[in-house]
Structure formats: C-alpha cells, structure tokens
C-alpha positions in Angstrom: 43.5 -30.0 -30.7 42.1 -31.8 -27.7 38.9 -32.8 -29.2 40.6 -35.1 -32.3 42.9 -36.4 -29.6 41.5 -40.3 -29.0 43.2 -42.0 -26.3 43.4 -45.7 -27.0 44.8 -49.1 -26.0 48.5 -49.2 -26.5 49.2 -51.9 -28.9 52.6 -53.8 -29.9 52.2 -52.3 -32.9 52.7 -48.3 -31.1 55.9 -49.1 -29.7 58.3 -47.5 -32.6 55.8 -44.3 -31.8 56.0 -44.7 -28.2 60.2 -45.4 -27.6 60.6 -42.6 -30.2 58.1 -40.1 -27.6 60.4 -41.5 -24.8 63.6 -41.2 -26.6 62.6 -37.1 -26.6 61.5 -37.1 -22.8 65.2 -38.8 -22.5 66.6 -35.9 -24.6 65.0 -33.0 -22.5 67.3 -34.1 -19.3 64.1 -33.7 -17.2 61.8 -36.7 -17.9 64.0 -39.4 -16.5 67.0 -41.1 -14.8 67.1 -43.4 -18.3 69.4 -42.8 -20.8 68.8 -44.9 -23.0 65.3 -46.8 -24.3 64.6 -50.1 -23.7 63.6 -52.7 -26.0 59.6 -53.7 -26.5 60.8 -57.1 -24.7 62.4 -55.1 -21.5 59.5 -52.5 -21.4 56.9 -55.0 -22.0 58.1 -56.6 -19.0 58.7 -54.0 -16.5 55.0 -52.8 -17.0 51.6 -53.6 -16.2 50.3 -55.8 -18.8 46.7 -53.3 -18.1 46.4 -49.3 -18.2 48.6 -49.0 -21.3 47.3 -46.0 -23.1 48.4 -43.8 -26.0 46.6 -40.5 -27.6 46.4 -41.2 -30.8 45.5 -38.0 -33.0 44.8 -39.6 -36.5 47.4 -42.8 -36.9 50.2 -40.7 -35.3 50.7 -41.7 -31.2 51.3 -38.4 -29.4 51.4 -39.5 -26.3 51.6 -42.7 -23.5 51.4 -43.3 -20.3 51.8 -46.7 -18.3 51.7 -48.1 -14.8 55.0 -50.5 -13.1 54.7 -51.7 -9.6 56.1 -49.9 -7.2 56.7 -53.2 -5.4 56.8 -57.1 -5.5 54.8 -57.7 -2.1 51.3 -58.6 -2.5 49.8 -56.2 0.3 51.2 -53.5 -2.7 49.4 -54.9 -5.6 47.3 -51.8 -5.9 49.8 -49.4 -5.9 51.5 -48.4 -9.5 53.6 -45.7 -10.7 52.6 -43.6 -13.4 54.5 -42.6 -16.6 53.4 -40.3 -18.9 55.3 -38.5 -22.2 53.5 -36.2 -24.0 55.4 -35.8 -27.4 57.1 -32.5 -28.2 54.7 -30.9 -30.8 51.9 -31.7 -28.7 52.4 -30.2 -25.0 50.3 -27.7 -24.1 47.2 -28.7 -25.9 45.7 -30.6 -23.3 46.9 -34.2 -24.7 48.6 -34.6 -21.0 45.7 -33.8 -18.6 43.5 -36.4 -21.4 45.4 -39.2 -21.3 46.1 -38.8 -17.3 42.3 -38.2 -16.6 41.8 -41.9 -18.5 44.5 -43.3 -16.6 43.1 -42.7 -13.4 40.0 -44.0 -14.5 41.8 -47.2 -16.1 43.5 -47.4 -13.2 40.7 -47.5 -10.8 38.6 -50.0 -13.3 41.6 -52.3 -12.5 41.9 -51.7 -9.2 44.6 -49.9 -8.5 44.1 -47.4 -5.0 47.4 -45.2 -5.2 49.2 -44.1 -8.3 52.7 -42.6 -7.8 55.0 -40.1 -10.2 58.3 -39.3 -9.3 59.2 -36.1 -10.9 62.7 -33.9 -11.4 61.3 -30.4 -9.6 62.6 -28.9 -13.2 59.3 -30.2 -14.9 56.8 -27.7 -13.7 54.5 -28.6 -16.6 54.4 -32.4 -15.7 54.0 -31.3 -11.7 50.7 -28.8 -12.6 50.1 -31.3 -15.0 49.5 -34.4 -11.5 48.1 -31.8 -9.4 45.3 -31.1 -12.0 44.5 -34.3 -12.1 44.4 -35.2 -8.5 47.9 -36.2 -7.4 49.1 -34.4 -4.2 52.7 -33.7 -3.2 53.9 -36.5 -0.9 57.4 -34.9 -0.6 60.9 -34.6 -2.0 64.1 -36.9 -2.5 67.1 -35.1 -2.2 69.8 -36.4 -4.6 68.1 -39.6 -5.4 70.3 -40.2 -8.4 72.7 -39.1 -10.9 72.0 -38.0 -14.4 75.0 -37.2 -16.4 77.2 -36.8 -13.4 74.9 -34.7 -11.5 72.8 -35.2 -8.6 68.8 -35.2 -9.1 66.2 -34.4 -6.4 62.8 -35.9 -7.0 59.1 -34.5 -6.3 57.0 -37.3 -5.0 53.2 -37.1 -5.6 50.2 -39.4 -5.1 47.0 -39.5 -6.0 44.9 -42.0 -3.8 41.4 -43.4 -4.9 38.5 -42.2 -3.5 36.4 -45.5 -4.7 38.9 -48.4 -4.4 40.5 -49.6 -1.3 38.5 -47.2 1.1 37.4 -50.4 2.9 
C-alpha cells in the first residue's frame, strides 16, 4: 500500500478529509487533549501556514500531519510541534513513517531545527512510529491534563536537525 501512497500539499480543499481523520484520533481517547474539531478558520490559524502535508492514496486523504509553534518568542521560531493522524484503515501500512519522513524533510527545507510530539504513553504505535523516524525521548509529563475527567501523562520527544541550526 505504501508505494500508491503520494504525500502532498494539504490544500483548503482536504480539510472535510483531514477534521474527519482528526475527529477518529479524537474518538480513540489516545491522540489528543481535544474533544472536539476545530473549524478550518481556528485550525488554519493555529498552524504553520508551511509543512502542511496529507497522504493522499487516489483522491482519498489518509493521512496529515502539521507543525504549530511551540512558542511566540522569536529566539523559538525554529522550533514546531508535530501532529500527525494516520486514518484508521490505513495504520500499519507504512502511511505514518511516509508522511513523517517528508515532514522532517519539509521541515528542515523551511528551517525548522527541533520538531516536538507530545504523546499519551498509551500510543505505542505513534511513539515507535517518532523514534523510527528520528525523534528521541526528552521525558515525561506527569498528569499534564485531563481528558474526560482523568488525568493524562505525556511522552515528550524531539527530534533535532542535524543540518539546520548547528551553527
């Protein structure tokens, strides 16, 4: 399945596909501290207008991933963090470590020096899935948040450029 998987620019267009692929991630209780999706307008703002990908398998998104800021200060400029949902019927076929492995890339073309996922410890796949492509684990919050009345740890990771901001 990998090979008819195209990873593409995400357009406008995508986002029906793309809130629906979040809308599951919300659903598993292990993707995020959302409950809810945002609107195009309130996700269009909160991201980084570059490194907005989806795998694309015919006219059907089956995946995204997107960079935010992890901060407002301009000495952080380079730093994002990543989010990636792989829709249901496609895990395990390799759409994930694609779609990262040309975010990283992106990511590096645009000058970004450390990408950042903060991930529930529940979601083995989408840990193994960082770690093969580079991220290493930074740490854990303890009972960072509440989802649905229960306290959440998180697994930091990082993956740090080897080709931008080594200066």
């Amino acid at each position: 399945m990998n090979s008819q998987i195209v990873i593409d620019r995400m357009k406008k267009t995508d986002w029906n596909q793309v809130r629906n692929i979040f809308i599951e991630g919300i659903h598993t209780g292990n993707a995020t501290f959302e409950t809810g999706a945002p609107t195009w307008e309130e996700w269009d703002r909160e991201h980084f207008s570059v490194c907005r990908l989806v795998a694309r398998k015919g006219e059907d998104v089956v995946g995204w991933a997107a960079l935010t800021p992890i901060s407002k200060r301009e000495a952080h400029a380079g730093a994002a963090e990543v989010s990636i949902y792989i829709s249901g019927s496609s895990t395990g076929n390799g759409v994930g470590t694609k779609l990262l492995q040309v975010m990283v890339n992106a990511s590096e073309d645009h000058d970004f020096w450390s990408l950042e996922a903060n991930i529930f410890p529940e979601n083995k796949s989408s840990i193994s899935l960082h770690k093969k492509c580079g991220f290493t684990e930074v740490g854990v919050r303890h009972r960072l948040g509440k989802l649905n009345g229960v306290w959440r740890d998180v697994v930091i990771l990082e993956r740090r450029s080897a080709i931008i901001g080594v200066d």
